[in-house]
C-alpha positions as CSV (number, residue, x, y, z in Angstrom):
1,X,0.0,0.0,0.0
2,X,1.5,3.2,-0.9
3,X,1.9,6.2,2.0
4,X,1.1,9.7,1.4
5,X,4.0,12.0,1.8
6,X,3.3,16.2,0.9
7,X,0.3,15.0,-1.0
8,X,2.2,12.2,-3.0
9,X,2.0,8.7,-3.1
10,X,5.5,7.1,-2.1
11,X,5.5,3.3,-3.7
12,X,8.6,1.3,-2.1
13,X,10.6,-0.9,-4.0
14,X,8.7,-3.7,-3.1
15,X,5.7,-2.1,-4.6
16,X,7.3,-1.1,-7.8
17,X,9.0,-2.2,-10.8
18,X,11.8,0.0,-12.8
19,X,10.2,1.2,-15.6
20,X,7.0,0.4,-14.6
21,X,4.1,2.9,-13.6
22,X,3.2,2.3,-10.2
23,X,-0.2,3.4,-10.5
24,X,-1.5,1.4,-13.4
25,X,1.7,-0.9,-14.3
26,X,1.9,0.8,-18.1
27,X,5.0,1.4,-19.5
28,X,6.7,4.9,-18.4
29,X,8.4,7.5,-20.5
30,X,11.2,8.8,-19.2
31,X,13.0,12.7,-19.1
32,X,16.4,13.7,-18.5
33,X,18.3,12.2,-15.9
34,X,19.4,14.2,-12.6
35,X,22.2,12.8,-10.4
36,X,21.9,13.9,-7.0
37,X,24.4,12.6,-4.2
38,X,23.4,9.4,-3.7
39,X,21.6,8.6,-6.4
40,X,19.6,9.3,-9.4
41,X,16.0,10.8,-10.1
42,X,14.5,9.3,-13.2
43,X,11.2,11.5,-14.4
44,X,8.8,9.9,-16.0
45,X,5.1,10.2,-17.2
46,X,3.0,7.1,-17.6
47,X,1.7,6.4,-21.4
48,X,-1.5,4.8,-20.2
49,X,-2.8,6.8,-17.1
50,X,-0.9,9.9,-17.8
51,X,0.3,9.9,-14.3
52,X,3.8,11.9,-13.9
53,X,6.5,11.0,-11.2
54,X,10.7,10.3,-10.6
55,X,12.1,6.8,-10.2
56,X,14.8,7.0,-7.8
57,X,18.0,4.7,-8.5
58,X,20.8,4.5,-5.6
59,X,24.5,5.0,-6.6
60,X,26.5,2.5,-5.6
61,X,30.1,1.8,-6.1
62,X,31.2,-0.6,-7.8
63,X,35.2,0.2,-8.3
64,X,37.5,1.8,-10.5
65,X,38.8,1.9,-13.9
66,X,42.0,3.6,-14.5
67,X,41.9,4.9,-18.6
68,X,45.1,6.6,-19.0
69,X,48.1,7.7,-16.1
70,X,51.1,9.8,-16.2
71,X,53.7,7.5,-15.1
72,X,56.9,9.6,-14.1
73,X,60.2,8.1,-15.9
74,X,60.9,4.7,-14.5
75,X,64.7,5.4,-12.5
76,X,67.4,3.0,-14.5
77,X,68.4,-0.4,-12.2
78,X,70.4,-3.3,-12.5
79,X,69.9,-6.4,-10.3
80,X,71.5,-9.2,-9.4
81,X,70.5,-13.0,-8.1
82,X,72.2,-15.6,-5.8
83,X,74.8,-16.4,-8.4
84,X,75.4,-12.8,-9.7
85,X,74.1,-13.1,-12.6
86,X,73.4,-9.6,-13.6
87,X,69.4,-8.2,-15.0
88,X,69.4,-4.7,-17.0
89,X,67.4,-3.2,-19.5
90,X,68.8,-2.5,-23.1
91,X,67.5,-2.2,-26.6
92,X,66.6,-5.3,-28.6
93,X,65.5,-5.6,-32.3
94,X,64.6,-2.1,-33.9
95,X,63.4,0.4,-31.4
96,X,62.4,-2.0,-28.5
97,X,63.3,-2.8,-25.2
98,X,63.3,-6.0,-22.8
99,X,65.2,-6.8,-19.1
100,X,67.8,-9.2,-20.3
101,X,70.1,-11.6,-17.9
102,X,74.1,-11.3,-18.0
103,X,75.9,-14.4,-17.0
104,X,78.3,-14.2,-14.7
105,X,79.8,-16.8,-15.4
106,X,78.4,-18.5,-18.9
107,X,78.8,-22.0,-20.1
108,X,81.1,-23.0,-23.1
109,X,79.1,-22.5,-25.9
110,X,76.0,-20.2,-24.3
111,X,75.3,-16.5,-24.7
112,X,76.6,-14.2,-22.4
113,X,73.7,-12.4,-22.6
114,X,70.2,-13.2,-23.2
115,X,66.2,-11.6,-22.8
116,X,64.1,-12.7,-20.1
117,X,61.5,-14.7,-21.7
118,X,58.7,-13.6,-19.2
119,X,58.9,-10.0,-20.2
120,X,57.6,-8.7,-23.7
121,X,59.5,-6.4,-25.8
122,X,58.4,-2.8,-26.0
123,X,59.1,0.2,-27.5
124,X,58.9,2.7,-24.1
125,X,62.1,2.2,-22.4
126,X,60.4,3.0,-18.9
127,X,57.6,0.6,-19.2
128,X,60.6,-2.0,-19.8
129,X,62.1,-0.5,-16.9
130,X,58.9,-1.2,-14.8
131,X,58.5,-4.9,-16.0
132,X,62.3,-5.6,-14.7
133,X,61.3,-4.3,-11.9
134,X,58.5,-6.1,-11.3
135,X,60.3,-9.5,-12.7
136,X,63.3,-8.2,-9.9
137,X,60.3,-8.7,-6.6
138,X,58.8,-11.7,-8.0
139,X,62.2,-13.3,-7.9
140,X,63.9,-11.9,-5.5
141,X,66.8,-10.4,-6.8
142,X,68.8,-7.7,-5.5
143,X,69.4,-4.4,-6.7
144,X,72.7,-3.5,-7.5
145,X,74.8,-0.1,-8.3
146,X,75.2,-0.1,-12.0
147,X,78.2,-1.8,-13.6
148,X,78.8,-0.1,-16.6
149,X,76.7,-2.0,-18.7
């Protein structure tokens, strides 16, 4: 049963339906939306018994969704694991960059140097930077003053 408030019947939410008229159940038209603090305030007027009112809608939240950020420049570092092995930065095929691993002390026959197959190339030097880094927690390493490399 609906209450009077100020000379208007107040339906609750068990007594109405979005986009329903309360009244008569017809189908509503609705106006231009107005977002108020904690929600927002439908108007409507019903196409069948031409009665007018606002369906309210609560604003909840629901989290975020970051679009774009200004990352500052990712600060240059070298790291090291258990066996020294060094981990760096540096350009790979065309203009791209990767964290690659240095040896420290290679096998006959194996590369000195090589990219980290867990990190995708790119062509922003920082965002390389910030996958290292990443890479450097998840594994522990150590950072390390740079060596000339």
């Amino acid at each position: 049963m609906p209450t009077v408030e100020k000379y208007q019947l107040v339906y609750s939410e068990k007594e109405s339906k979005p986009g329903a008229c309360p009244v008569c159940g017809g189908e509503l038209d609705y106006g231009t939306l107005e977002i108020l603090d904690t929600c927002v305030k439908y108007p409507w007027d019903c196409k069948s018994c031409e009665a007018t009112g606002y369906e309210y809608a609560n604003l909840v939240f629901d989290g975020q969704r970051v679009e774009t950020v200004s990352l500052p420049p990712a600060k240059k570092r070298v790291y090291k694991d258990a066996d020294g092995n060094l981990y760096f930065v540096r350009g790979g095929i065309g203009a791209t960059f990767k964290g690659f691993r240095r040896w420290a002390n290679p096998g006959k026959g194996q590369r000195r140097e090589r990219g980290l197959h867990k990190l995708s190339y790119t062509p922003d030097k920082d965002q390389a930077q910030r996958d290292l880094d990443a890479y450097a927690v998840q594994h522990g390493l150590t950072e390390v003053e740079e060596q000339g490399i």
